[in-house]
C-alpha positions as CSV (number, residue, x, y, z in Angstrom):
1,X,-28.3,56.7,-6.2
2,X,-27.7,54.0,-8.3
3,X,-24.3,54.7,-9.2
4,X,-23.2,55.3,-5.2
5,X,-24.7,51.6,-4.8
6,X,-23.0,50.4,-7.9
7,X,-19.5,51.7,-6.9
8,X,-19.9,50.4,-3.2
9,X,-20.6,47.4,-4.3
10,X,-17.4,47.5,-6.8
11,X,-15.5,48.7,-4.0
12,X,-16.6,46.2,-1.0
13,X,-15.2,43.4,-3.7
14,X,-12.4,44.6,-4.5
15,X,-11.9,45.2,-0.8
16,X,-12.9,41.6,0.2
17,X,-10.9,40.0,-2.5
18,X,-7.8,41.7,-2.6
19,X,-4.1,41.4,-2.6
20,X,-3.4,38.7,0.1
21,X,0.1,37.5,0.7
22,X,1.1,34.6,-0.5
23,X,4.3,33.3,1.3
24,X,6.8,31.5,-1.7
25,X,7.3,28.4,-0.1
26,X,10.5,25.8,-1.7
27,X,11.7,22.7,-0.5
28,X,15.5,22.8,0.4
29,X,15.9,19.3,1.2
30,X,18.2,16.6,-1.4
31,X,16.8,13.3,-2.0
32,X,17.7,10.1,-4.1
33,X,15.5,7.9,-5.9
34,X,15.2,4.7,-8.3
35,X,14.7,6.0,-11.2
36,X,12.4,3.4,-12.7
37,X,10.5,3.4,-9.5
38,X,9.0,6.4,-10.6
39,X,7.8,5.3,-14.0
40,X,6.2,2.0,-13.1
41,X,3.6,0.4,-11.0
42,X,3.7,-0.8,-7.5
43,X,3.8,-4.6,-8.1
44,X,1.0,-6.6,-6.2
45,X,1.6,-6.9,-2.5
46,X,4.8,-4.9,-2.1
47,X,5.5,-1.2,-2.0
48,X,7.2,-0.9,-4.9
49,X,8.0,-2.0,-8.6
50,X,9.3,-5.4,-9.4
51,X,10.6,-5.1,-13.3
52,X,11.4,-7.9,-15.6
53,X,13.1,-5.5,-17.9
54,X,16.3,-3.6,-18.7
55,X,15.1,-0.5,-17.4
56,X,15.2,2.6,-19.5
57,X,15.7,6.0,-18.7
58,X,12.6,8.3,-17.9
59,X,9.5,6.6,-19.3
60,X,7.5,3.2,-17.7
61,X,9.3,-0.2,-18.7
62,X,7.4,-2.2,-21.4
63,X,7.5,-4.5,-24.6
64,X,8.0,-1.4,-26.9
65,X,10.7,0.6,-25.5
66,X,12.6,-2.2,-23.8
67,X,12.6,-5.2,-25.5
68,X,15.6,-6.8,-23.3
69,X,14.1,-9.4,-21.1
70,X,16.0,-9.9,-17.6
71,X,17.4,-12.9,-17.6
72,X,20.4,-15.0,-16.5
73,X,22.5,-14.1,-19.7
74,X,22.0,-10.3,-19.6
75,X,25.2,-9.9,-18.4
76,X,25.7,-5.9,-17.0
77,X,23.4,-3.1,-17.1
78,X,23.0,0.2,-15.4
79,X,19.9,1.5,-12.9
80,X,19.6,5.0,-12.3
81,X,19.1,7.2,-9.5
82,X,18.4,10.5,-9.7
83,X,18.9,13.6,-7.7
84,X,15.6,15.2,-6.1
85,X,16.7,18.5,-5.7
86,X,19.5,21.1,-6.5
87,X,22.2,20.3,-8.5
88,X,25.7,19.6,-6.3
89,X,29.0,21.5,-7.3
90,X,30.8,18.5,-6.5
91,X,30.6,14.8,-6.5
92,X,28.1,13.5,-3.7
93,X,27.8,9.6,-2.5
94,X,24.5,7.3,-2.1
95,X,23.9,4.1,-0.6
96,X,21.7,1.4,-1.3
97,X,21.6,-2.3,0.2
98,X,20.3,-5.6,-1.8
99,X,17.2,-6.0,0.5
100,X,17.8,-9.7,2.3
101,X,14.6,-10.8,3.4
102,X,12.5,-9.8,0.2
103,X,15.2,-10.8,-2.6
104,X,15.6,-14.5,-3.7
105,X,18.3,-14.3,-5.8
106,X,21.3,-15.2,-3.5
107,X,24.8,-13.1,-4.1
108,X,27.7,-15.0,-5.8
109,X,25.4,-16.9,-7.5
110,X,22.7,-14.6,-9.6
111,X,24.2,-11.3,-9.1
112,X,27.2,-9.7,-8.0
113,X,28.8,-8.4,-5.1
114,X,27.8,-4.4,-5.0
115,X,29.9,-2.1,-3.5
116,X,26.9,-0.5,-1.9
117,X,28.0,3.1,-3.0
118,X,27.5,5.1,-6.1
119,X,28.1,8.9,-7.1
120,X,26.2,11.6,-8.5
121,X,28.8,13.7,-10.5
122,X,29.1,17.4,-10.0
123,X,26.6,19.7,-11.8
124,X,24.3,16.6,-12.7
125,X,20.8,14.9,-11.0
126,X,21.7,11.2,-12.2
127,X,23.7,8.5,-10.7
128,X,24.1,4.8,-11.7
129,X,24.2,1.6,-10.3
130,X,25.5,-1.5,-12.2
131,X,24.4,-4.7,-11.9
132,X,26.1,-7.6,-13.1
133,X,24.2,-10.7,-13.5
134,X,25.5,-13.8,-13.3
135,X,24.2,-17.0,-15.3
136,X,24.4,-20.1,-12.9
137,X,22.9,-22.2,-15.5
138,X,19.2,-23.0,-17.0
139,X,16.8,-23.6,-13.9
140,X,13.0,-22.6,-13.8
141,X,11.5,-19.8,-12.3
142,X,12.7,-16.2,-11.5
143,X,15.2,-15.0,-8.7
144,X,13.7,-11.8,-7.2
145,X,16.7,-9.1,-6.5
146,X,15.2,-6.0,-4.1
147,X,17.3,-2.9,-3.8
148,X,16.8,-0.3,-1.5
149,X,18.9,3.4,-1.2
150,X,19.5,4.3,2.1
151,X,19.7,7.6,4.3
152,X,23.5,9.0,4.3
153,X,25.3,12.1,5.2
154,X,24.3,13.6,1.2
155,X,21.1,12.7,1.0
156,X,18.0,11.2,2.2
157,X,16.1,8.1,0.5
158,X,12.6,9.0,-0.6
159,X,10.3,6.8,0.9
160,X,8.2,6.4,-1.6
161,X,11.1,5.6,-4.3
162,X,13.5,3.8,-2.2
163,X,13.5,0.1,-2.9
164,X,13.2,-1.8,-6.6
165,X,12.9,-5.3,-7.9
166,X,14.4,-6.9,-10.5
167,X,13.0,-10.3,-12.0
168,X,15.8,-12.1,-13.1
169,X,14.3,-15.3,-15.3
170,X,16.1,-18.2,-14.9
171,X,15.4,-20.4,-18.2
């Protein structure tokens, strides 16, 4: 009798806790993000990262691995973007805007004109935006400079990736 009780109760667990189907669920969607956004800290009363740093590629910016200060002398460097999603067989565009009412470095005179466009080649999940920076002479302080991707026809912006500061110190 205590075998028949034993066995039921194997049997009435195995029962309960059985094979239940698990639906694969995958995101099919493409999106673009800054890609030291990701790596670094919100800043203090914004919604995302200002960085007073040449960013580098796929860690958080600091002292160690980037020792190249952002300043009025840096001259050109690259950000990148990167691809959330599949791979593209071809070339795909993104957009991004300097972000007017939360930058204070003023165009023509801190940074560059951008052309507001970059590519993600074929086969690859990075793109790159350059930024030239432009040395009006010694002042005090830092210019703020806020990018922000926008939604296009390739991609959408992640919303929590989309926009980036860069301190650019003046001295």
């Amino acid at each position: 009798m205590k075998k028949i009780i034993f066995y039921l109760f194997l049997f009435s667990i195995a029962g309960i806790s059985g094979c239940i189907k698990n639906d694969l669920v995958t995101w099919q969607g493409s999106q673009v993000e800054f890609d030291a956004a990701t790596w670094n800290a919100n800043s203090a009363g914004v919604t995302y990262p200002i960085v007073t740093r040449v960013p580098v590629y796929g860690g958080a910016i600091s002292t160690s691995n980037s020792p190249v200060l952002l300043t009025r002398t840096t001259g050109s460097f690259q950000l990148r973007v990167n691809l959330v999603g599949a791979q593209r067989s071809s070339d795909a565009t993104f957009t991004y805007h300097v972000v007017t009412g939360e930058s204070t470095a003023v165009q023509g005179t801190h940074y560059a004109t951008f052309s507001g466009t970059g590519t993600i080649p074929a086969n690859t999940s990075f793109g790159y935006i350059t930024i030239n920076i432009l040395d009006p002479g010694a002042t005090s302080g830092s210019k703020i400079l806020v990018l922000g991707l926008t939604d296009n026809e390739n991609f959408k912006a992640n919303t929590n990736y989309a926009k980036i500061g860069l301190s650019i110190a003046q001295n």
